[in-house]
Residue, then its C-alpha position, 0 to 999 in steps of 0.5 A: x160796622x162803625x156802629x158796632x165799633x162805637x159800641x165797644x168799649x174798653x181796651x183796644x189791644x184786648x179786643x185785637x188780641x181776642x179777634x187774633x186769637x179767635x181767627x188763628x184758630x179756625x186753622x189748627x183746630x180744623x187741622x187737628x179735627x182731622x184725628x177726631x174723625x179719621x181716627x176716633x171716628x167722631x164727626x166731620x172736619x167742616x161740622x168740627x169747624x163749624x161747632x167751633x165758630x159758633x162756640x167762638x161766636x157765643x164767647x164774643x157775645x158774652x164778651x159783649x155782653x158782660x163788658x156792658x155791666x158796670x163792673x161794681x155790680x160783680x160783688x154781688x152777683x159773684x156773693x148770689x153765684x157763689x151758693x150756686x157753683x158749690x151746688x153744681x159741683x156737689x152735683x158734678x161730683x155726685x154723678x160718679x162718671x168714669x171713663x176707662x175706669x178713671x174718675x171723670x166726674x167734671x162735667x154735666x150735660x146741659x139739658x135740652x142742648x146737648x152739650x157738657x159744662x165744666x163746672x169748675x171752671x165757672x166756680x174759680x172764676x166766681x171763686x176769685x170775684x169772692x176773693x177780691x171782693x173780700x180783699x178790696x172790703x178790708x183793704x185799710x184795714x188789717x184782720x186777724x186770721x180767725x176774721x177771714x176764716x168764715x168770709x174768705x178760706x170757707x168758700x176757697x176751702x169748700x170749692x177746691x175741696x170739691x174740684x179736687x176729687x175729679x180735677x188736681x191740675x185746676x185745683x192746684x191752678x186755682x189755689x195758686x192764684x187764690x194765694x196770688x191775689x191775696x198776696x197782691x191784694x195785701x193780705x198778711x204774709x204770715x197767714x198766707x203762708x200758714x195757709x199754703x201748709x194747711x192745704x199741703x196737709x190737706x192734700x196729702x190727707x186726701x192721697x193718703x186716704x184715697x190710697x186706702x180706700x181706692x173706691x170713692x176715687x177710681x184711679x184718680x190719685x193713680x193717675x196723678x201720681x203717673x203723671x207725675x213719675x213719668x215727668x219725673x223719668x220714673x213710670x212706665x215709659x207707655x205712660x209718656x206716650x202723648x208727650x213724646x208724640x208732642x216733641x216730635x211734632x214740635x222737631x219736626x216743625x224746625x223753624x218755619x214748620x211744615x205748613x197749615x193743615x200739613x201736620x202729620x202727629x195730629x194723626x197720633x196725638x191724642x187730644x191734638x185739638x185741644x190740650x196739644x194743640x201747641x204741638x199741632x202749632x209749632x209743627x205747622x208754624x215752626x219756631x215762628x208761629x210758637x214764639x208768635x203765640x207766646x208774645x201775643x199771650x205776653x202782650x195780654x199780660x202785659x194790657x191786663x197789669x195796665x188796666x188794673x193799674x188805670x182801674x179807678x178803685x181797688x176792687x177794680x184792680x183786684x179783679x182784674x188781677x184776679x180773673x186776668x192772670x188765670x188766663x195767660x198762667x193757663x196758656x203757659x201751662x198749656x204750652x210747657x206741657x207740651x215742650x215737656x217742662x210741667x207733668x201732663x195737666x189736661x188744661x187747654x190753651x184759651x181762645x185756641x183750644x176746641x171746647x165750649x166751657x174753656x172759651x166761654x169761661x176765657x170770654x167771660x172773664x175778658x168781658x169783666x176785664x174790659x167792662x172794667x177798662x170801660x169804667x175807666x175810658x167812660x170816666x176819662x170821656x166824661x172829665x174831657x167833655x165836663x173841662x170841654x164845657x167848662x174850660x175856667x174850672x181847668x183853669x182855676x185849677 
């Protein structure tokens, strides 16, 4: 055991919150399983909590395993991915697959596994590499709009031109934290903001033609508009059936909640163990359990802004700000769908919710995270061991 406590590196309070987080899991996703196989009649709950360990199990050995990689060699693996995920977009959206007519084109099934990947969560992950790569490489200098178009708005454009058809939420996720990261990553204000009209013309050409020829997006732009109109107070109130269901789990948890695995809306709360889950929660934690959860996701934030503050370069920085804040902005979108302040967005709450590419992509990010803490930690070891050696250089000094 101390073994492999040696070989961990990086920061400390991440790992904690990654091993909280994993662990408090077990117990709203077995609880809420119960709606998949007493009322979807899909599976048992012990084999839904032993799926969800191994996926947990899976996400820390990338964790692992990535935070072993020197965090420079991240430029150019994310430039080799990126053709990569653009590929496998193409190919997710090609597949057309519809699900109660709607279009559901975001996942491929994994041959051989038995499994469905999503593949736009990888793709804004090494979307966002892209991006800090490119921002750290003209970091001292100032480029004109038409510099950036090829290596930075390309690729940006490109990808979330082939998320959106199937999946708005993510694309608009995605976008905001592109806009984000070039904003902190120094990139011209003016450009930034001729860039946020561009993609408002963009999707409002993609509605509109959606509209007129309903047939190359079944009920897609339909669906979104319904979210947002019953958000709104304006659709048909059928359609706000999930969140009504989620507040009332939510006000019969109170303060102190109902108790583990006592949860009674799990029962009639679709997708109770994954884009509800908070509601699950903080009907069987209360008040307690839902701010909890809330200041250990703060607590994240607050261990990221801190190692990319302490990273040793600028890419080192953008990086971390990059595939970092996506994290804690998803679990906060996660749980302001539930208390009904976001229009319904299907994004799941990461490390808790059940579902293998949500925590494989969470992992995957963490491990660059801490792979770039390491960096950090290793170059701090190594001055103290050089001064430990040489106590006259500390002197001359």
């Amino acid at each position: 055991m101390q073994n492999i406590f040696n070989n961990i590196k990086g920061d400390k309070t991440i790992w904690a919150v990654v091993a909280l987080l994993s662990l408090f899991s077990f117990l709203p996703v077995y609880s809420a399983s119960t709606n998949l196989v007493y009322v979807v009649g899909n599976g048992t709950t012990l084999g839904h909590l032993i799926k969800h360990g191994i996926l947990l199990a899976v996400g820390v050995g990338i964790i692992y395993g990535v935070h072993k990689i020197r965090y420079r060699y991240f430029k150019g693996l994310s430039i080799l991915a990126l053709p990569v995920v653009l590929a496998l977009l193409l190919y997710t959206l090609a597949q057309g697959t519809t699900i109660g007519g709607a279009n559901a084109s975001r996942w491929i099934r994994v041959p051989f596994v038995g499994i469905s990947f999503q593949t736009s969560t990888l793709a804004a992950i090494v979307l966002l590499l892209n991006v800090a790569r490119y921002l750290a490489k003209i970091k001292d200098k100032k480029p004109s709009f038409k510099e950036s178009i090829l290596p930075l708005w390309l690729p940006v454009f490109a990808v979330l031109g082939l998320i959106l058809p199937a999946n708005f939420s993510t694309t608009a996720i995605l976008f905001l934290m592109v806009i984000m990261v070039c904003f902190l990553g120094g990139y011209p204000l003016k450009y930034l903001l001729g860039i946020l009209g561009s993609g408002l013309v963009v999707l409002t050409m993609f509605v509109l033609t959606a509209k007129a020829f309903p047939g190359l997006f079944p009920n897609r732009v339909d669906t979104w508009m319904n979210r947002i109109e019953n958000f709104a107070g304006e659709g048909d109130s059928s359609g706000d059936y999930q969140i009504e269901k989620a507040k009332i789990a939510i006000a019969k948890g109170g303060v102190v909640g109902m108790g583990a695995g006592k949860s009674v809306m799990k029962n009639f709360l679709p997708q109770s163990s994954s884009d509800f889950i908070y509601a699950i929660i903080v009907e069987e934690y209360g008040l307690i359990g839902g701010f909890t959860l809330v200041f250990i996701y703060l607590l994240l934030l607050f261990r990221i802004v801190i190692v990319a503050h302490k990273a040793d370069s600028v890419y080192g920085k953008l990086v971390v700000v990059a595939v970092g804040l996506p994290i804690v902005f998803q679990a906060f979108v996660n749980m302001a769908v539930a208390v009904e302040l976001f229009p319904v967005t299907g994004q799941t709450l990461p490390l808790i919710s059940s579902g293998g590419t949500s925590i494989w992509m969470t992992c995957l990010a963490l491990g660059i995270i801490l792979s770039v803490s390491a960096k950090r930690q290793e170059s701090l070891e190594k001055n103290k061991k050089e001064n430990e050696q040489n106590p006259l250089a500390v002197l001359s000094e």
